[in-house]
C-alpha positions in Angstrom: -133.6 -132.0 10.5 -129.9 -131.3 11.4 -128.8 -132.9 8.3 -131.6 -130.9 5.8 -130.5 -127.6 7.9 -126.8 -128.7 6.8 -126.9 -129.1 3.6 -128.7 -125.8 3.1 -126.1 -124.1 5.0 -123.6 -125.7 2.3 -125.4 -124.6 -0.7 -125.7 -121.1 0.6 -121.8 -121.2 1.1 -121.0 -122.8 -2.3 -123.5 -120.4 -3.9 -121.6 -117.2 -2.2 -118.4 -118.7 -3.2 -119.3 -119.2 -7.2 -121.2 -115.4 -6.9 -117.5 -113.8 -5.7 -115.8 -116.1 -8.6 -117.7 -114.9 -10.8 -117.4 -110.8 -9.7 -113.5 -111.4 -9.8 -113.4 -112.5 -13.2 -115.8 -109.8 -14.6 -113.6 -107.1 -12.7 -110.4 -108.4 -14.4 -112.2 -108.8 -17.7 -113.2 -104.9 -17.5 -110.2 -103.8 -16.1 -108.2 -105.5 -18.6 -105.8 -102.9 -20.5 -106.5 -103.3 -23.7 -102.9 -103.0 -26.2 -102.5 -99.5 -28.0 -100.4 -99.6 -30.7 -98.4 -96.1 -31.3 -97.4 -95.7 -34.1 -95.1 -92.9 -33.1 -93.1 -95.6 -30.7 -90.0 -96.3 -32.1 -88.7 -99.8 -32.9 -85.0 -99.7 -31.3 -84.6 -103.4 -33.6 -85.3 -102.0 -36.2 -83.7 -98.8 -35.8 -80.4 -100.5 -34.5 -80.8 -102.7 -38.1 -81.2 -99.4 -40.4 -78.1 -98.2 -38.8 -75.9 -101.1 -39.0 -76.7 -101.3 -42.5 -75.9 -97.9 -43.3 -72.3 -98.4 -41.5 -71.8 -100.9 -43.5 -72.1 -98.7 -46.9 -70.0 -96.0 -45.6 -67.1 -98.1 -45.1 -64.5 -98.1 -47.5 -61.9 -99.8 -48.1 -58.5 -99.5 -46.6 -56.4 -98.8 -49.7 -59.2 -95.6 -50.8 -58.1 -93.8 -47.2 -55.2 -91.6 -47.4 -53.0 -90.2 -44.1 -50.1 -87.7 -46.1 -48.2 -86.6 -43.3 -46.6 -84.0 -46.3 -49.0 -82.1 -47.5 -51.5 -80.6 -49.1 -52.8 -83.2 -52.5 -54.9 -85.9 -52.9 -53.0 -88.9 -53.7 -53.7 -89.7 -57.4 -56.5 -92.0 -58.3 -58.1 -91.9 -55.6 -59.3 -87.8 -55.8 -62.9 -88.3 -55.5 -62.6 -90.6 -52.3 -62.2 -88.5 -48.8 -58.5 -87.8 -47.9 -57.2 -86.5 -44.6 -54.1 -84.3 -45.4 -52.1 -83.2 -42.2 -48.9 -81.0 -42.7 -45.6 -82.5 -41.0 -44.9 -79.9 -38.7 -41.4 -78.6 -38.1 -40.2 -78.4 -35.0 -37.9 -75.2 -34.6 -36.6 -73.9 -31.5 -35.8 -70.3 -30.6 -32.2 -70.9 -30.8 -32.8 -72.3 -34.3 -35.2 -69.2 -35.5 -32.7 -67.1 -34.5 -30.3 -69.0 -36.6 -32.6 -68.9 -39.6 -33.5 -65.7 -39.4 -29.7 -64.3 -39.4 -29.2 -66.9 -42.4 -31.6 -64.4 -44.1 -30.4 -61.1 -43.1 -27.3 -62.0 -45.1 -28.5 -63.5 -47.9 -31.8 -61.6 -48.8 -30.1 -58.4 -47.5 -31.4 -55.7 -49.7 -34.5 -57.7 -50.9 -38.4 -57.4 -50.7 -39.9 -58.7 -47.7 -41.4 -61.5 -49.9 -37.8 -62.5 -50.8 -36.9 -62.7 -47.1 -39.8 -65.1 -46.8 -39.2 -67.2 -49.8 -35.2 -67.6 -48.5 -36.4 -69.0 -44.9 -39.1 -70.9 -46.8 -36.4 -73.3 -49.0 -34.2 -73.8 -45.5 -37.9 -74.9 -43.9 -38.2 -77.0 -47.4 -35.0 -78.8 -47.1 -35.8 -79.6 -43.6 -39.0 -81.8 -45.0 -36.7 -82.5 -47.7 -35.0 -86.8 -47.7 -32.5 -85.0 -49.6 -31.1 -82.8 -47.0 -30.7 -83.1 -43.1 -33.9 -83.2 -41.2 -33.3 -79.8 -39.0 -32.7 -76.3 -39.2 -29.2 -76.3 -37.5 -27.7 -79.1 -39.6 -29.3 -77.6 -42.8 -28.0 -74.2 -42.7 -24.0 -75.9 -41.7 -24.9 -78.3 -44.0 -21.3 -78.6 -46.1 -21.2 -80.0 -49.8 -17.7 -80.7 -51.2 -15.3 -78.3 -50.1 -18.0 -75.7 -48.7 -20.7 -74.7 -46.9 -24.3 -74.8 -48.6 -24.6 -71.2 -48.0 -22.1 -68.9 -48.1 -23.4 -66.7 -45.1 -21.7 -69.1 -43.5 -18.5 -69.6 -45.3 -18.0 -65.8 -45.3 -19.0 -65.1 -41.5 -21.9 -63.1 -42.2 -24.4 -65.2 -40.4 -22.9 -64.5 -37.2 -24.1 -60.9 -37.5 -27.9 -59.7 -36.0 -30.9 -59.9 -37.5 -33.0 -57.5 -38.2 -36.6 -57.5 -37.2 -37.8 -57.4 -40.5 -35.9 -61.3 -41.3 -37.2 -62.4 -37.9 -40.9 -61.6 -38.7 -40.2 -63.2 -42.5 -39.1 -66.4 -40.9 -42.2 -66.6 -38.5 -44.6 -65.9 -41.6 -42.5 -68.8 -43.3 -43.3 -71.2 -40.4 -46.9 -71.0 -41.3 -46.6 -73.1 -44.4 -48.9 -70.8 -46.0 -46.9 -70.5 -49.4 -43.7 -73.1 -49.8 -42.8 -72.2 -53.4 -44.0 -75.8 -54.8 -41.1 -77.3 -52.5 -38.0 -75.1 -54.1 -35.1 -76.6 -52.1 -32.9 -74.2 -54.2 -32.4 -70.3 -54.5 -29.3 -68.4 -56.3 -28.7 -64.8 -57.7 -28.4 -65.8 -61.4 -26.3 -62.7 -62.3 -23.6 -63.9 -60.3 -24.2 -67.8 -59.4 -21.1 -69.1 -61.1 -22.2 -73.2 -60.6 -24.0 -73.9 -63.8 -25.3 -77.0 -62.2 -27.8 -75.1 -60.3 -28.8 -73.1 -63.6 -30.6 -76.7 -64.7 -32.8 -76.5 -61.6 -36.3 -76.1 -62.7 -37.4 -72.8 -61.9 -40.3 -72.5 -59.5 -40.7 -68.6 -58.8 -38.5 -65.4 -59.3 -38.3 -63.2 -56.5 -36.0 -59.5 -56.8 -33.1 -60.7 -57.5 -33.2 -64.5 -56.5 -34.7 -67.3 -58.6 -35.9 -70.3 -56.8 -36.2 -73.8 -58.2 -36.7 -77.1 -57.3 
């Protein structure tokens, strides 16, 4: 009797057992989340791939990227290619404008304001110039031969004041905005007397000064 009453008891419990087997698995079956595809997620892999690729065309090479430290045109051949263009800046100090600016008090004395800026524009030239000394000071005592390059300064007329008109021309000439297609040279052909400079290719013709390169 104990051993009928026993084995009932375990058939009960095995029953229960396979009865909450069987509830678990159809709770996770139903609970399940089923996948959702979005088609608005985006794909970083395939996004990162796209955008490697496109690096990849935009690089060019070395020789087709031009750094001019001097100015303001493409390098030739390679004009349709991108091309950074930075003017070298001058560095001129106070003491130095002031220099340049009595430099052209004495020799555009008399002349347009345009002719004042043109004169401070060839000194600012030279400066960028490999030809000629690579500051304002040493290019306006600059001596060739037996003289000085100007002859403000042979004569003594550069010490004297400048006017504010000469200061202002040399500030506007510090902008770069207009350096006479590089004209290193300027002279008063009515009385230059050094034909050399005559030979110059003229650039511009300002009141009574011609500038050339």
């Amino acid at each position: 009797m104990k051993n009928t009453n026993m084995k009932k008891l375990i058939v009960a419990c095995v029953a229960a057992i396979s009865f909450i087997g069987l509830q678990n698995q159809t709770f996770a079956e139903t609970t399940e989340v089923p996948e959702v595809k979005d088609d608005n997620i985006v794909d970083t892999e395939q996004v990162k791939s796209e955008t490697n690729t496109i690096e990849e065309q935009l690089q060019l090479p070395e020789e087709e990227v031009s750094l001019s430290l001097h100015a303001s045109k493409p390098i030739e051949g390679i004009a349709s290619k991108t091309t950074i263009s930075l003017q070298k800046p001058i560095e001129v100090s106070n003491k130095e404008k002031d220099l340049l600016a009595r430099l052209v008090e004495a020799e555009a004395k008399g002349e347009s304001y345009a002719g004042k800026v043109a004169v401070a524009a060839v000194v600012l030239n030279r400066v960028e110039s490999s030809e000629f000394p690579d500051n304002v000071t040493d290019v306006v005592h600059e001596v060739v031969g037996n003289a000085y390059a100007f002859s403000p300064v042979q004569n003594g007329e550069i010490n004297k004041p400048a006017s504010a008109n000469s200061k202002k021309a040399v500030q506007d000439a510090l902008t770069r905005k207009d350096d006479l297609n590089g004209s290193i040279y300027f002279y008063n052909p009515e009385i230059a007397t050094d034909n050399w400079i005559r030979t110059r290719e003229v650039v511009k013709k300002i009141d009574n000064h011609v500038f050339a390169i």
